[in-house]
Structure formats: C-alpha cells, structure tokens
KEKE-3310 file (N, C-alpha, C; in steps of 0.2 Angstrom, whole numbers, plus 5000, padded with zeros to 4 digits):
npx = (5568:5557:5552:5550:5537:5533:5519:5513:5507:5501:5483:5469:5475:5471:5476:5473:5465:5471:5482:5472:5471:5483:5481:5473:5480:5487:5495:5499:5495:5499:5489:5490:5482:5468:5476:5477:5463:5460:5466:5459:5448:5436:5442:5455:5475:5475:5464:5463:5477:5475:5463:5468:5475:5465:5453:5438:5438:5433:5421:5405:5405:5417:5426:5436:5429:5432:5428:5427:5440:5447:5442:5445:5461:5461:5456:5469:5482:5494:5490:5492:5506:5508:5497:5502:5516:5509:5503:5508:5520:5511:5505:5516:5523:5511:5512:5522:5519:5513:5522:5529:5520:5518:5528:5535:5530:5534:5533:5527:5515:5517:5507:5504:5502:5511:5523:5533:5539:5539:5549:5548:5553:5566:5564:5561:5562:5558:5549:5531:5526:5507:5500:5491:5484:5485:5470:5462:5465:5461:5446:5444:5445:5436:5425:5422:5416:5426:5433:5440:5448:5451:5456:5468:5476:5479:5488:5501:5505:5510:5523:5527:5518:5526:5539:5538:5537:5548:5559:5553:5555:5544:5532:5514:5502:5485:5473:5465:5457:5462:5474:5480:5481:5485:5499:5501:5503:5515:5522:5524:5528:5542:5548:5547:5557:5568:5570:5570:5583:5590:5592)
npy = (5532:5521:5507:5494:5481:5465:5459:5441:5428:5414:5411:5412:5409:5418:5432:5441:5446:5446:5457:5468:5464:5471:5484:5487:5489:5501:5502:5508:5503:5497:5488:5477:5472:5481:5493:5489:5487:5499:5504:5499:5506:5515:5526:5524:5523:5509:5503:5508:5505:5490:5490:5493:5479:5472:5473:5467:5462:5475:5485:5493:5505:5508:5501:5487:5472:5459:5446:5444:5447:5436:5423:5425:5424:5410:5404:5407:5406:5412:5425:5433:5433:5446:5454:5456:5463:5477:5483:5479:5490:5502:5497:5497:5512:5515:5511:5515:5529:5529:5524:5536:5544:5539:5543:5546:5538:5523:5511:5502:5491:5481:5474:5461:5451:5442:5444:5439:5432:5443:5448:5461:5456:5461:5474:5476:5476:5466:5451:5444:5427:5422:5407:5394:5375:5366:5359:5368:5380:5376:5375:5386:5394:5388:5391:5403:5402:5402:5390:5371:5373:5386:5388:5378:5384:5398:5392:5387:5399:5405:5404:5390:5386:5382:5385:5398:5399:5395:5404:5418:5429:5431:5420:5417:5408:5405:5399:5402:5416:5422:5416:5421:5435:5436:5434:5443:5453:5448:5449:5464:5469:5462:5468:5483:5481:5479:5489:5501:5495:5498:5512)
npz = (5568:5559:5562:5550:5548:5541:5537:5530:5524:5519:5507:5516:5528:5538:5539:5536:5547:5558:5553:5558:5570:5574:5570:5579:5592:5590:5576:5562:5546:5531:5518:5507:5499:5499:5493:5480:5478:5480:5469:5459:5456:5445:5437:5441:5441:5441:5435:5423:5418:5417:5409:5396:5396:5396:5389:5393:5405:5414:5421:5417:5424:5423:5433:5440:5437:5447:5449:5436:5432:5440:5434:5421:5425:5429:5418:5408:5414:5411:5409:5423:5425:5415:5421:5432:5432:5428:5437:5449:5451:5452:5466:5473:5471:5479:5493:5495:5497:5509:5516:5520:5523:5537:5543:5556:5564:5575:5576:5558:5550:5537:5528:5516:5504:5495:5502:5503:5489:5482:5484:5494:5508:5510:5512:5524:5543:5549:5549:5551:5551:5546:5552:5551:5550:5536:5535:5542:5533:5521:5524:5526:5514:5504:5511:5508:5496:5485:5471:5472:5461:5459:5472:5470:5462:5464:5476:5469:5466:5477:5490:5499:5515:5527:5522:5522:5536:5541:5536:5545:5556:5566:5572:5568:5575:5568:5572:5582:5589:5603:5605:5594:5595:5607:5603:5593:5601:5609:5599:5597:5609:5609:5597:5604:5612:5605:5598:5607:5612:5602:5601)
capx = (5568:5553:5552:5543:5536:5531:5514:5512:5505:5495:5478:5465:5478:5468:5484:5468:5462:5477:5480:5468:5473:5488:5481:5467:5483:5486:5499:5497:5492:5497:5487:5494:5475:5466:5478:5475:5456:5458:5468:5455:5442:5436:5450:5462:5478:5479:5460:5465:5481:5470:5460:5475:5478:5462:5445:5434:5437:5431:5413:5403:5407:5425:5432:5438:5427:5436:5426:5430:5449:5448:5439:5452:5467:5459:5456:5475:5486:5500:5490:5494:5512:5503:5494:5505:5519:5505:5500:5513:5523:5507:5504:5526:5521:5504:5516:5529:5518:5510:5528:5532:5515:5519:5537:5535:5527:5539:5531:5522:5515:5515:5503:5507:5502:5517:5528:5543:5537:5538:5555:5546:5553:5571:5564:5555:5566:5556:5543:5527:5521:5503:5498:5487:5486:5482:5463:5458:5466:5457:5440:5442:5447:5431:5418:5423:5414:5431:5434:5444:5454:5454:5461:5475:5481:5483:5491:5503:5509:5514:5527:5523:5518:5531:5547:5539:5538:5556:5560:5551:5557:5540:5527:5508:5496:5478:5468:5461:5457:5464:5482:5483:5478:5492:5506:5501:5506:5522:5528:5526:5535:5547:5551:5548:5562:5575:5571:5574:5590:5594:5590)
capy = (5527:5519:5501:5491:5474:5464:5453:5439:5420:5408:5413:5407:5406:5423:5436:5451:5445:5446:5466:5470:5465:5477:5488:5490:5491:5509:5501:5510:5495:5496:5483:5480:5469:5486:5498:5484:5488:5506:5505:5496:5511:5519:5530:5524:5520:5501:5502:5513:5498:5485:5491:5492:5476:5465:5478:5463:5463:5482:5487:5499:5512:5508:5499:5482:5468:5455:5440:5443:5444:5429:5419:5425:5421:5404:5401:5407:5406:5418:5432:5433:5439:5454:5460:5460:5469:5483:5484:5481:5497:5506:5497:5499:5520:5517:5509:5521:5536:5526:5526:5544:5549:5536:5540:5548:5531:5520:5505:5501:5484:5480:5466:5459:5442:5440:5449:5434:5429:5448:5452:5467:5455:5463:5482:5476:5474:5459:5446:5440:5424:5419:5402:5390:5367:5365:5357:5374:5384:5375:5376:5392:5396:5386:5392:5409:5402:5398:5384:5368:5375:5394:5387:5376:5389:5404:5390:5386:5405:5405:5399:5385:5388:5380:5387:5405:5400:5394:5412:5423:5433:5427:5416:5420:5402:5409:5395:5403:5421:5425:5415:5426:5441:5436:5433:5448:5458:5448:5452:5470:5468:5462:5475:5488:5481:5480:5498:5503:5492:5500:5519)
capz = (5562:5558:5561:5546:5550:5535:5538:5526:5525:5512:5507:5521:5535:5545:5538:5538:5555:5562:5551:5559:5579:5576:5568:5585:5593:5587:5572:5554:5543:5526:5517:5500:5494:5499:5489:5473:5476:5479:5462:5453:5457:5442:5435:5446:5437:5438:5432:5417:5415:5415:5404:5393:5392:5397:5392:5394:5412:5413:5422:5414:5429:5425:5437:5438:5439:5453:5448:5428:5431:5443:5427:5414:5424:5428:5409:5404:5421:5409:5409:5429:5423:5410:5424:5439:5428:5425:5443:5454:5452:5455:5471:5477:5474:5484:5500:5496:5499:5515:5522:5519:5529:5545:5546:5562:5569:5579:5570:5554:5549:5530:5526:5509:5504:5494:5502:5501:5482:5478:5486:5498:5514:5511:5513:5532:5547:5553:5546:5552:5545:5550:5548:5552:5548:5529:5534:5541:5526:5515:5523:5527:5508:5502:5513:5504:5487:5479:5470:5472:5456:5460:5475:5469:5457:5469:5480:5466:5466:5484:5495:5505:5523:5530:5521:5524:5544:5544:5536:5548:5561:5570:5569:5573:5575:5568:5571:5589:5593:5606:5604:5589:5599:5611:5599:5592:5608:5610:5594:5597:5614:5608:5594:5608:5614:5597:5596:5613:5615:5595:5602)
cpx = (5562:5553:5547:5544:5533:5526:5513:5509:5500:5489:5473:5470:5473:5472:5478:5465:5465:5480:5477:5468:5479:5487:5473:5474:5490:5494:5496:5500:5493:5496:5487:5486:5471:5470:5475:5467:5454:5460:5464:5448:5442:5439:5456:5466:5479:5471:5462:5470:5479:5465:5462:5473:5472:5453:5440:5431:5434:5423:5411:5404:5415:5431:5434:5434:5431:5434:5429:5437:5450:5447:5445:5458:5466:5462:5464:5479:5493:5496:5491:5501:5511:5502:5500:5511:5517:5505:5505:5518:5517:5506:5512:5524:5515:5508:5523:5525:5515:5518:5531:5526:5514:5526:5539:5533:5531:5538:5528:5521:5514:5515:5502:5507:5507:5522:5537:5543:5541:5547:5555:5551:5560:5570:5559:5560:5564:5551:5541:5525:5515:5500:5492:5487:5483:5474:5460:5458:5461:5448:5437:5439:5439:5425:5417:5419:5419:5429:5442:5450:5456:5459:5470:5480:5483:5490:5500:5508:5512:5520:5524:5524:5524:5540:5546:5541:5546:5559:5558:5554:5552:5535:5519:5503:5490:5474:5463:5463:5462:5472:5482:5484:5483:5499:5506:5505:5513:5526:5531:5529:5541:5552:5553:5554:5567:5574:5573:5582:5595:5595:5597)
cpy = (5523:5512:5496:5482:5470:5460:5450:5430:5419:5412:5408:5406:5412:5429:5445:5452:5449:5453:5469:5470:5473:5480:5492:5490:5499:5507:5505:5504:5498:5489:5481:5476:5476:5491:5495:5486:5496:5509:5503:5499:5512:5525:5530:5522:5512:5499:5503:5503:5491:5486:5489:5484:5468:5470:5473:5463:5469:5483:5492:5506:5512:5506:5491:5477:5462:5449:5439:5440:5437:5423:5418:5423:5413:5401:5404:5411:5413:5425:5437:5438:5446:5457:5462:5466:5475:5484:5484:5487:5501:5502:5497:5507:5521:5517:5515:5529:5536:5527:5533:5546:5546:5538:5543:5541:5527:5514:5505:5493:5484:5475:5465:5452:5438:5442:5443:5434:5439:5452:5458:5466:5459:5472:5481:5475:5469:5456:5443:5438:5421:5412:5398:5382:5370:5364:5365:5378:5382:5378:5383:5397:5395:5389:5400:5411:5401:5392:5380:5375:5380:5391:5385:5381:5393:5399:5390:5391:5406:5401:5396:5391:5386:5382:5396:5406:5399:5401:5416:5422:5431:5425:5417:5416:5408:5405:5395:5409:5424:5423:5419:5432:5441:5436:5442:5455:5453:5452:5459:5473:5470:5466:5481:5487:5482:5485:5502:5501:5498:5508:5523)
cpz = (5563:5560:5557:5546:5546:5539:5533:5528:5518:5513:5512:5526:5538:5544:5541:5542:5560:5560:5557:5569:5578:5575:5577:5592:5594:5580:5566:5550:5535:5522:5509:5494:5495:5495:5483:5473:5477:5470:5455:5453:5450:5442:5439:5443:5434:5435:5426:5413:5412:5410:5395:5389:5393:5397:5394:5402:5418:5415:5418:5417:5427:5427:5436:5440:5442:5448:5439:5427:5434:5436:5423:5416:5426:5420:5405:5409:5419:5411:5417:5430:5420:5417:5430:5437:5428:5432:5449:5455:5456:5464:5477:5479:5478:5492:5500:5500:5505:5520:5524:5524:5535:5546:5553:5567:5569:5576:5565:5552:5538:5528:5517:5508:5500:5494:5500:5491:5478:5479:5492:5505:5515:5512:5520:5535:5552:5549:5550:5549:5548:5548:5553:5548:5541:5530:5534:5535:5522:5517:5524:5518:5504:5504:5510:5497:5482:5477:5473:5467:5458:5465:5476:5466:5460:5474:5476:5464:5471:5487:5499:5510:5526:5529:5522:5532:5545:5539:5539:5554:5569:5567:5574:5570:5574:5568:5577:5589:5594:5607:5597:5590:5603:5608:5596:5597:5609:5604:5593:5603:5613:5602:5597:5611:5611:5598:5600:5612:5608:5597:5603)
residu = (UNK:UNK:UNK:UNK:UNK:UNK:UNK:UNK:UNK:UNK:UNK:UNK:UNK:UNK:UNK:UNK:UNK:UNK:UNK:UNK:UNK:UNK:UNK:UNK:UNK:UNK:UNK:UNK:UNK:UNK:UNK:UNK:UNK:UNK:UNK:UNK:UNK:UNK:UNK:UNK:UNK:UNK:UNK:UNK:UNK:UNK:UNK:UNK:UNK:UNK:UNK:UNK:UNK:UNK:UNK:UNK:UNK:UNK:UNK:UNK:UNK:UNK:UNK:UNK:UNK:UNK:UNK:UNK:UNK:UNK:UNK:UNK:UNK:UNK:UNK:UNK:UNK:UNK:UNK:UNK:UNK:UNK:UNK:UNK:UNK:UNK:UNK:UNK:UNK:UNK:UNK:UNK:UNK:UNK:UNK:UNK:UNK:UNK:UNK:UNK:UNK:UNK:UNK:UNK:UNK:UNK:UNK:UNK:UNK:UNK:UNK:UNK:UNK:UNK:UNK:UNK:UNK:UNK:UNK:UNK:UNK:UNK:UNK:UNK:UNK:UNK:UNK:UNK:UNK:UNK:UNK:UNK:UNK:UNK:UNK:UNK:UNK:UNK:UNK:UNK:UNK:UNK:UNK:UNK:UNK:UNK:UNK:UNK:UNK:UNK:UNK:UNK:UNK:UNK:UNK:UNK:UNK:UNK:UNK:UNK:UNK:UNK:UNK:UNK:UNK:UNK:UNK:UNK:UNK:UNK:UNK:UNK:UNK:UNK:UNK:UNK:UNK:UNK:UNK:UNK:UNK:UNK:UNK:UNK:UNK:UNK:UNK:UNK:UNK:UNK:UNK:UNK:UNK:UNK:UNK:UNK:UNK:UNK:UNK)
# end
C-alpha cells in the first residue's frame, strides 16, 4: 500500500524547494501547479474550459495566458470560483492517474497548495506543512514581481500559516537549506518506520 504524503504551505513559504528535495530523494512528486500548467497547454482540456468561460484570457496558440487570468481575477475576485469549478476536476483525474502509475512506490508526495482549503488532506495518510516567518514570505512573494494586492488576495484564499502547522502531521522550517533538507529526511524516516511497524 502506497503511502500518500500531502505537501502544502502559503504562497512564498519554499513548498517547490522543498518538492523538490523529495523528489531528489527518489520520491514520485505529483505537483498539482504543474498538472494546472500542463492543462492550460493548447488543446488541453482546462485550456479548451477556460476558453469556455473567459476567451479573453486565451493566447493566439491556444493556451492560457497566466498573467491575463491573474488580471481578471484581480479585477473581479468571483470569477476565481467559475474557474476553479472548471479546472479542478480536471486536475483530481490528472493526480488520479499519477496514483494509479506509482502504486507500486512505497511513498508518494502530493504537493498541493491548497491541499487543506480543497479537502485533498483527508485522501493523504500524513501532511506536510512548510512554512517560513511572514517578513520572509512576503519578500520572497514580492521579489517574484507580484504585487502588494496580488498578494493580499491569494493570501485571503488560504489558510493561515499557523492553523495549517497545528494540523499537520509535520512541520518543514524553509527559511535555510539545509534545515529543510534535514527535516526532509526526518519525515521520510519516520514514515519508513509507520509502514514498517504497519507491514
């Protein structure tokens, strides 16, 4: 039985940094912002969707221009619900058919930045949340080229930092490297052992 490990944290805490150690730790990484960008390819179903119900946002190749929808859900925060409606099933059957070809692998990680918000944390048998203080988050957030606003507004959609860490299973500081890089190895530790002791 597979073990699915949910990664999640605020925007700007380090969440794809920190992917990315497990995933160099030979873990299979599904990363639920890369299927959303494989899906908003030219003729990919959640392009086609969005098309549907926001053509403006639509490149001339097809696909979904990022910064456009960014604009428009700025400019009218509702259409936020429209689209994830449209989009979100398609990326459940993206992660679905990611489980179905690791189910041989003893662990998987599924990195999901709204994995609590969206309900996904009740289909993982643990949660990591990575966080980091608010100064860093934000400067991290900013030197990105966001705005202040973009900012508030995504913040706005999230669960705080602090009620996701007193829900998780563990906690993985991303404000250094290599303590992230270490927590990293505990966590999968000590799963090696839940699965063992569960065998």
């Amino acid at each position: 039985m597979t073990f699915r490990l949910g990664l999640t944290g605020s925007i700007g805490m380090g969440k794809s940094t920190t992917a990315a150690m497990f995933a160099a730790e030979g873990i299979p990484v599904w990363d639920a912002d890369a299927a959303v960008h494989r899906l908003y390819a030219p003729g990919q179903p959640a392009a086609r969707a969005v098309a549907q119900l926001f053509p403006d946002v639509i490149d001339s190749d097809g696909s979904v221009s990022r910064p456009r929808l960014r604009a428009l859900i700025a400019a009218d925060p509702a259409s936020l619900d429209r689209l994830n409606a449209a989009v979100h099933p398609l990326v459940a059957e993206d992660r679905a058919q990611f489980l179905v070809a690791n189910r041989e692998a003893p662990i998987v990680l599924l990195d999901v930045p709204l994995l609590y918000e969206s309900g996904i944390d009740r289909d993982c048998d643990a949660v990591a949340v990575v966080t980091a203080p608010p100064e860093v988050q934000r400067d991290r957030v900013l030197s990105r080229g966001m705005t202040e606003a973009e900012f508030q507004l995504i913040l706005s959609r999230q669960m705080p930092d602090a009620e996701k860490r007193a829900r998780a299973d563990y906690i993985i500081p991303a404000t250094a490297l290599e303590a992230a890089r270490a927590a990293v190895k505990d966590v999968l530790a000590d799963i090696s052992r839940r699965v063992a002791k569960d065998a």
